[in-house]
TIDREN-66841 format. One record per atom (N, C-alpha, C, CB): residue in three letters; x, y, z. Coordinates in steps of 0.2 Angstrom, whole numbers, plus 5000, padded with zeros to 4 digits. Each point is the difference from the previous one (the first is absolute). Glycine has a CB too. Layout:
ALAXYZ/...
END
This chain:
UNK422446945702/UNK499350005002/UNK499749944997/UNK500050135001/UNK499549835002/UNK499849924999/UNK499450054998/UNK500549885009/UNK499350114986/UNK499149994998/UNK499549965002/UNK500450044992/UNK499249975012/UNK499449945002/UNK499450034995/UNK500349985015/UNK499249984986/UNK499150014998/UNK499749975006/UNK500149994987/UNK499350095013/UNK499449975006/UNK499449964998/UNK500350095005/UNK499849884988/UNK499649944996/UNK500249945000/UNK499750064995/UNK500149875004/UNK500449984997/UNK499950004992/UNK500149955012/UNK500650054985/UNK500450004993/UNK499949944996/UNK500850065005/UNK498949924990/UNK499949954995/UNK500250024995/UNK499149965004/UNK501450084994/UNK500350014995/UNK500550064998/UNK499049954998/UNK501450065000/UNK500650024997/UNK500150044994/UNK500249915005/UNK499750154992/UNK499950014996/UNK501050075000/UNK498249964998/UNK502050014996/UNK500850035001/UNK499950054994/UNK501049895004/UNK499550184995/UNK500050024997/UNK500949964997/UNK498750105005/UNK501349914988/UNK500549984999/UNK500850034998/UNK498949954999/UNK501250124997/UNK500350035000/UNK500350055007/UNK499549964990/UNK501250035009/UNK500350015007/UNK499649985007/UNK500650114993/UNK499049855008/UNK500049965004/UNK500049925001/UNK499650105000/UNK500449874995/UNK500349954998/UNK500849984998/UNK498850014999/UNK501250044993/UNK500549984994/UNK500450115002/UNK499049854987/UNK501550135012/UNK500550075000/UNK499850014995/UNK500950005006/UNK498450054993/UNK499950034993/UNK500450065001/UNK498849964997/UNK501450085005/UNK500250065001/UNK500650004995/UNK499550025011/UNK501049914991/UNK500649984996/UNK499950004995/UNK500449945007/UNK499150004991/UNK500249974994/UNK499850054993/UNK499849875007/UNK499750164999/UNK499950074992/UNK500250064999/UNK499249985002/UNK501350035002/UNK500650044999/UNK500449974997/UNK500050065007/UNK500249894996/UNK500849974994/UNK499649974993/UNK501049925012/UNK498450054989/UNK499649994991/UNK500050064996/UNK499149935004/UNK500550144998/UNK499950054997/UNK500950024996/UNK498750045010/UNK501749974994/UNK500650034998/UNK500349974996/UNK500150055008/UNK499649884992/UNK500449934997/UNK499850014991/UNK499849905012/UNK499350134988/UNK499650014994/UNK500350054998/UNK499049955002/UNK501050115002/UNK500250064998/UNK500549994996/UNK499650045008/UNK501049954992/UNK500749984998/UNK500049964995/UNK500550015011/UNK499149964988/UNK500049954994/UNK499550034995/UNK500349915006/UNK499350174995/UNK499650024995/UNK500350075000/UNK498849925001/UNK501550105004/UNK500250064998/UNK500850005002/UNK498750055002/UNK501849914995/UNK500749985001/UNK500550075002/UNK499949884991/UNK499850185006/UNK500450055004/UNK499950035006/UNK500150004991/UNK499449985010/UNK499850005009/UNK500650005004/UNK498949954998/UNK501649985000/UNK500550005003/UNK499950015005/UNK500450024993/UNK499950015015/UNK499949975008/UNK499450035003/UNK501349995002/UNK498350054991/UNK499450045005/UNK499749965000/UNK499950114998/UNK500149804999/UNK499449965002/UNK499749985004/UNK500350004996/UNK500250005010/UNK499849995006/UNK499550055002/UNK501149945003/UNK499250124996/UNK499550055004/UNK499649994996/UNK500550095005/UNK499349904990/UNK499250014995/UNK499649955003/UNK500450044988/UNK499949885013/UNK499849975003/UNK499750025006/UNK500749944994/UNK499650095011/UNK499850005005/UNK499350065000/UNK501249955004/UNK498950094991/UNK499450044999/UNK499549954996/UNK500650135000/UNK499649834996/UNK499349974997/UNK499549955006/UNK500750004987/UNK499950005019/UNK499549965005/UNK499550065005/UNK501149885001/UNK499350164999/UNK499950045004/UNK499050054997/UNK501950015004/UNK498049994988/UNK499650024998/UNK499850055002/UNK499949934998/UNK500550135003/UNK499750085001/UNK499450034995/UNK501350025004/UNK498649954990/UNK499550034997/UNK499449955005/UNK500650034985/UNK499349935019/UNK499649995001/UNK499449934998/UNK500550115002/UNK499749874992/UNK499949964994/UNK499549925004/UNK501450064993/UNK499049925012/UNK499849955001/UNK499350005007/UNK501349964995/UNK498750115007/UNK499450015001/UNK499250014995/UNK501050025008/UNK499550014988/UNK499350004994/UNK500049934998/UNK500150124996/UNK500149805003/UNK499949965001/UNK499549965004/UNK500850044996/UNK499549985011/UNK499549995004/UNK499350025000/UNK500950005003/UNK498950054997/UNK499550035000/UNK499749984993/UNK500450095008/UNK499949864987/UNK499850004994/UNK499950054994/UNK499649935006/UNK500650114998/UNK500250074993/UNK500449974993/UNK500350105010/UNK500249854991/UNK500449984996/UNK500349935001/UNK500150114999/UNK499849854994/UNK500349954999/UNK500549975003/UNK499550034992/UNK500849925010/UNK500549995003/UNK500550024996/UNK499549945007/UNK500750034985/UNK500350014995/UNK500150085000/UNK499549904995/UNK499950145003/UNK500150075000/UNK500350045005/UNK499149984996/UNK500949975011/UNK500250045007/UNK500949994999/UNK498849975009/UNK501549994990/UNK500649984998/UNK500450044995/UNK499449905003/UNK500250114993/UNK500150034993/UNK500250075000/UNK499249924995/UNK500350115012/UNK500050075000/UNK500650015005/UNK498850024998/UNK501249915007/UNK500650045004/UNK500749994997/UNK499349985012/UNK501149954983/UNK500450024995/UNK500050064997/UNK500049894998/UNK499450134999/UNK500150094996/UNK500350045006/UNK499050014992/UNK500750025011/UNK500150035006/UNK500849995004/UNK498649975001/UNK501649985001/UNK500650004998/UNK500550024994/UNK499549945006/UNK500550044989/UNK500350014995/UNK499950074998/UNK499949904999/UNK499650135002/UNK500050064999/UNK500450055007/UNK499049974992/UNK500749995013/UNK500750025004/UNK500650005000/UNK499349985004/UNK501149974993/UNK500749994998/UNK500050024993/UNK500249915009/UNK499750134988/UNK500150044994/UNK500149934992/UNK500750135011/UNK498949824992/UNK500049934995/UNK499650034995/UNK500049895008/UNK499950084986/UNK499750024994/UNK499549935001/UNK501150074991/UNK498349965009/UNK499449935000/UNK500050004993/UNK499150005011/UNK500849924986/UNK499949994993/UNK499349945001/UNK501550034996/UNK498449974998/UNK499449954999/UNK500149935005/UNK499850044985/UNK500849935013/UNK500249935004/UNK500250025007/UNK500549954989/UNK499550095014/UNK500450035006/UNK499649955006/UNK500150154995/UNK499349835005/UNK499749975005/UNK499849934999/UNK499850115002/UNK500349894993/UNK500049904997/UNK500750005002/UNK499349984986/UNK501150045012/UNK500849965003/UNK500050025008/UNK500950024988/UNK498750035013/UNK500349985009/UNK499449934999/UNK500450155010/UNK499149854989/UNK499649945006/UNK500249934996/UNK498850075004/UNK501749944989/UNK500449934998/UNK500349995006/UNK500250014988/UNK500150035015/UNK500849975003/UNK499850005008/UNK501050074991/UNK498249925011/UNK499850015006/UNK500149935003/UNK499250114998/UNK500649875001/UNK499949915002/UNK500749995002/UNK499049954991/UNK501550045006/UNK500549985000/UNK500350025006/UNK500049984988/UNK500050135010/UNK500450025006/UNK499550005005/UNK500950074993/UNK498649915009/UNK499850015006/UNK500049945002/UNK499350104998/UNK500849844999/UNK500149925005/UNK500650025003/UNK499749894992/UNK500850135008/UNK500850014999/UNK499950045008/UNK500450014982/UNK499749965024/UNK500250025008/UNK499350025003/UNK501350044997/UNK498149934996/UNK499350025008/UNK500049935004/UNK498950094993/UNK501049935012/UNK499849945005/UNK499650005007/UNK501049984994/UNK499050005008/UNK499450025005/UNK500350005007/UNK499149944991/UNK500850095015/UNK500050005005/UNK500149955004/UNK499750074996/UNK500849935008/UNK500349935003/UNK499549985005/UNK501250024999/UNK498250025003/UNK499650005003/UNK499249964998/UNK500850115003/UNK499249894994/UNK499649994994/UNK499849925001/UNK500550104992/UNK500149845007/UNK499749965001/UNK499849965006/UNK500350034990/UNK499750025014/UNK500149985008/UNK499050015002/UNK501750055005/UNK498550004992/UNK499150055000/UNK499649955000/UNK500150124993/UNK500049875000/UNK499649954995/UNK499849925003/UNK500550074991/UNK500249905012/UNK499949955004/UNK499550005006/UNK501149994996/UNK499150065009/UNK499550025005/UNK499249994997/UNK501150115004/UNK498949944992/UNK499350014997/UNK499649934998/UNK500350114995/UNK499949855001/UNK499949934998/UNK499849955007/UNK500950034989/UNK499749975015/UNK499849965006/UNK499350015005/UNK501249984998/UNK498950105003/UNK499250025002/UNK499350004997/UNK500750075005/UNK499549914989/UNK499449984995/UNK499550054998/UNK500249905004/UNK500450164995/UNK499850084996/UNK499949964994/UNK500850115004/UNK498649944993/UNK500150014991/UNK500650055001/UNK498749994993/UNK501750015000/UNK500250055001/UNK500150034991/UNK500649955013/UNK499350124986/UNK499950034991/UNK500550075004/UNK498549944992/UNK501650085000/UNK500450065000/UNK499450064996/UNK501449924998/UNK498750135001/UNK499750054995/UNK500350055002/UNK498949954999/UNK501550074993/UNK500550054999/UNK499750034995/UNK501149955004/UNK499350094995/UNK499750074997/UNK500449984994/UNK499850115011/UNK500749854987/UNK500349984993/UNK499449984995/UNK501249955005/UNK498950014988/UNK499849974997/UNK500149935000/UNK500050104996/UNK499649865002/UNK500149945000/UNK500549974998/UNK499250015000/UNK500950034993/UNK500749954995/UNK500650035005/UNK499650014983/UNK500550035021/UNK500550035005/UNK500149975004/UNK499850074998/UNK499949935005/UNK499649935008/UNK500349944996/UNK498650055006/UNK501249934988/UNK500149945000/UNK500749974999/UNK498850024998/UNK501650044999/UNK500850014998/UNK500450005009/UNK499750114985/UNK500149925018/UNK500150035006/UNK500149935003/UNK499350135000/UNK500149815002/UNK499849965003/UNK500349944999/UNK499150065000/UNK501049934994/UNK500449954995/UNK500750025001/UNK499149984990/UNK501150075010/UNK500950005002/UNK500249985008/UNK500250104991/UNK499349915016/UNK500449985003/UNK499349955004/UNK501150095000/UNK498749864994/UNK500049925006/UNK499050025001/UNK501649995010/UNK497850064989/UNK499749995005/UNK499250004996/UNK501050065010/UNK499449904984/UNK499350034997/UNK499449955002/UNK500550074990/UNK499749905013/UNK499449945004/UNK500150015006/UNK500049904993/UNK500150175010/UNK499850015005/UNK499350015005/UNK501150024996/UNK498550034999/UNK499450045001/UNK499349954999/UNK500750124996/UNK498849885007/UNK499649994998/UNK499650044996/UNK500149945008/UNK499850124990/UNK499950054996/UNK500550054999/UNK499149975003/UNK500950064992/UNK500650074999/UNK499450034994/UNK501749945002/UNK498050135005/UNK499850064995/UNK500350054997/UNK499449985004/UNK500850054991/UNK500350044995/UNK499650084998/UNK500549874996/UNK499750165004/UNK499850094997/UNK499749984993/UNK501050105007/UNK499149864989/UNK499949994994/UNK499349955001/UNK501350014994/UNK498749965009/UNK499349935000/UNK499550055005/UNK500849845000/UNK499350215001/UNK499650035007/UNK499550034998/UNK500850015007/UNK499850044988/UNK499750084996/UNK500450055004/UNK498649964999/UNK501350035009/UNK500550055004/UNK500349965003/UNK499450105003/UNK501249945002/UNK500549985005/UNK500050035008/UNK500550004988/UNK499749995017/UNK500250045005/UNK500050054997/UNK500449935006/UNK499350135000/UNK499849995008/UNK499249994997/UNK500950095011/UNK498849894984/UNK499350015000/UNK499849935003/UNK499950094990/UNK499549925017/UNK500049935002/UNK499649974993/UNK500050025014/UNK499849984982/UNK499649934999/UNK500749974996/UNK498550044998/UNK502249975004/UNK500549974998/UNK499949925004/UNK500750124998/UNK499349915008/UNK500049975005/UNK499549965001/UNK500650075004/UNK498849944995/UNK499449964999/UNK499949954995/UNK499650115004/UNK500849904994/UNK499849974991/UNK500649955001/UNK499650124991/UNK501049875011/UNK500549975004/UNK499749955005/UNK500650104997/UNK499249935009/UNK499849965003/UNK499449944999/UNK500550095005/UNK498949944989/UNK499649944996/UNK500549964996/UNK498950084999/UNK501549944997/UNK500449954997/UNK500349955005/UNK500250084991/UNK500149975014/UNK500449915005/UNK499449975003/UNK501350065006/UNK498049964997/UNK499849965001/UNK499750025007/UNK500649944992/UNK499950145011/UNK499950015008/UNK499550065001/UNK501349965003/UNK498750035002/UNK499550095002/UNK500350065001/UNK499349965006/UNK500750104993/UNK500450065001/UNK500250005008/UNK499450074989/UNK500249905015/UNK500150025008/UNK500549935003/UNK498550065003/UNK501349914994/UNK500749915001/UNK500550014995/UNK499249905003/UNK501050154994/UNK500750014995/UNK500250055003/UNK499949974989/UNK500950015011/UNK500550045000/UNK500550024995/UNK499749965009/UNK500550114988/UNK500050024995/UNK500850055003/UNK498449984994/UNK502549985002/UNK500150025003/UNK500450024994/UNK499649975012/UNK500950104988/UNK500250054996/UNK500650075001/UNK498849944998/UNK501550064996/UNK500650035003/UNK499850084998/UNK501049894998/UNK498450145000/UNK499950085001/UNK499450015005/UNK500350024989/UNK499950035015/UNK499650005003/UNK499450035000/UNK500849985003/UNK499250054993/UNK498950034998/UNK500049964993/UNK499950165004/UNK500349814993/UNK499849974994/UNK500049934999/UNK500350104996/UNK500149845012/UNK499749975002/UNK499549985008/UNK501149994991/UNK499550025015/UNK499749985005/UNK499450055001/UNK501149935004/UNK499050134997/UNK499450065001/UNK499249994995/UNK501350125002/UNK499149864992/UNK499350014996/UNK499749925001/UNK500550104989/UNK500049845013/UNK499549965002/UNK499750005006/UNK500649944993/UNK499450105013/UNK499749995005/UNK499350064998/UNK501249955008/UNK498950094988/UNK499750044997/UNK499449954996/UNK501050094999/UNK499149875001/UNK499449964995/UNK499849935005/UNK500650044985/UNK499749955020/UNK499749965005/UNK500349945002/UNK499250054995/UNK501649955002/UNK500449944999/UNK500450025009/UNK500149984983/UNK500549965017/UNK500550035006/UNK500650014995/UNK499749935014/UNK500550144987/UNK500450034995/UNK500850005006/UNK498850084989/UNK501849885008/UNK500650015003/UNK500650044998/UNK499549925002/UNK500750134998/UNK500750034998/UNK500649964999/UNK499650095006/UNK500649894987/UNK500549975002/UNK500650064996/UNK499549855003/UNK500850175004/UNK500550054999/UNK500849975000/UNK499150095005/UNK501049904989/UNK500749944998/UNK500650065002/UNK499449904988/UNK500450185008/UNK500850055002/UNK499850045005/UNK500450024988/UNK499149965018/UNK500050045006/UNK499850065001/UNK500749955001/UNK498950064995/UNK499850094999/UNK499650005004/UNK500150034990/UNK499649935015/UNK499650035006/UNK500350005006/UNK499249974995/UNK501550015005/UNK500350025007/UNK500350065000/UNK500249885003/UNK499650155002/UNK500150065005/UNK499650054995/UNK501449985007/UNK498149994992/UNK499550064998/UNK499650035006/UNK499949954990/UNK500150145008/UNK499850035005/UNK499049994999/UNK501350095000/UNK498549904995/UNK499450014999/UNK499549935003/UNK500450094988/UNK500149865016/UNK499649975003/UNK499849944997/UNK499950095004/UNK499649904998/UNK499549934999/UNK499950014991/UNK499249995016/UNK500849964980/UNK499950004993/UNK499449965000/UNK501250004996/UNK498249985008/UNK499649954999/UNK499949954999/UNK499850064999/UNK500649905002/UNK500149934996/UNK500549985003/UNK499750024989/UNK500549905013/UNK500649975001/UNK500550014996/UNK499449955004/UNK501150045002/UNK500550034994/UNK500749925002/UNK499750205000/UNK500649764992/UNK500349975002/UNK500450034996/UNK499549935004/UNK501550034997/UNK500550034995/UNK500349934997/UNK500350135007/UNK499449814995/UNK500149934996/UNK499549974999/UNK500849985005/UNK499249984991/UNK499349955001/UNK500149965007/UNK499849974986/UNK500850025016/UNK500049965004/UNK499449995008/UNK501250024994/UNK498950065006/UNK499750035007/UNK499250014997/UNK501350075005/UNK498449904990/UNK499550014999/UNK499649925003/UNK500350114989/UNK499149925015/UNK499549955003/UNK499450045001/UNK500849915005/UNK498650004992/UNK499350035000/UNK499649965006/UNK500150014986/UNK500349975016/UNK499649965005/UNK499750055006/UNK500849884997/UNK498950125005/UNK499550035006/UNK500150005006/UNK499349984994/
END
């Protein structure tokens, strides 16, 4: 499915995680990488702890969002939370040695979507602005941006830390679009959840797109999701 706009589009706003860069990967194979090296008898449950520290069943990084909690703090809780899930002993150092060994193991196979720099080309020659505003932190974003190639790609990049909040609240989006420079009604705002990107940006006035990279909207019985829906960047167009 091609996404159109019944405006015309002066701007580009990406969300970045699993829509750009395979966050989903690189924080599973990071987390189990930290795990193992702070808790070495974890032995092969790393992988699974990994996969629960991305997965955040306590909920953690929504209280972030919403600024209930530091980003630091939000991290901190969902390592415990693990660990106490896998019967780990938390000690004083327990969370200093995971966020030592984060940098290294999270360069180590993130990379960004082959899609990605075709998008970006596109955008540039139609003479979009184009900015990102993810719900990470900056020093994250900026770890993230620097490993594959793009950190001179954005004209702006808004962060959950420089904001105060994050998605779905619009003045994410509002506050984003003053920084790039565009109006909420001439951006396009496009994102791999669907109520906490494309729904909450059409919710605040933007053209919000679905990009559904694992297909979870085909053969849905519930129909129309409100929003365009793409499953590449490729197939994504603003033109009118």
């Amino acid at each position: 499915m091609t996404a159109g706009a019944p405006t015309r589009i002066t701007a580009l706003l990406l969300d970045i995680d699993d829509t750009l860069l395979d966050t989903r990967s690189a924080m599973r194979r990071a987390a189990a990488r930290c795990i193992a090296q702070v808790w070495p008898e974890a032995g092969e449950r790393a992988e699974e702890l990994g996969v629960r520290y991305h997965a955040d069943p306590g909920g953690f990084f929504g209280g972030y969002t919403r600024g209930e909690l530091t980003f630091a703090a939000m991290r901190e809780s969902r390592l415990q939370e693990v660990a106490t899930h896998g019967g780990l002993a938390w000690e004083a150092g327990s969370f200093a040695g995971f966020e030592q060994g984060w940098p290294d193991a999270f360069r180590t196979g993130t990379r960004a979507f082959d899609d990605v720099a075709g998008l970006l080309g596109r955008a540039r020659a139609d003479g979009l602005l184009v900015g990102a505003l993810t719900n990470s932190s900056t020093e994250f974003t900026t770890l993230k941006l620097d490993v594959v190639g793009l950190s001179e790609a954005f004209t702006a990049i808004a962060t959950t830390d420089t904001l105060g909040y994050g998605k779905p609240d619009a003045r994410a989006f509002w506050r984003a679009c003053e920084l790039l420079g565009s109006s909420p009604e001439q951006t396009m705002y496009v994102g791999d959840d669907l109520a906490v990107d494309a729904q909450a940006a059409v919710a605040a006035g933007l053209h919000g797109v679905w990009l559904d990279r694992r297909g979870e909207w085909a053969g849905r019985d519930d129909g129309d999701v409100g929003v365009p829906v793409v499953t590449s960047l490729d197939d994504l167009s603003w033109r009118a």
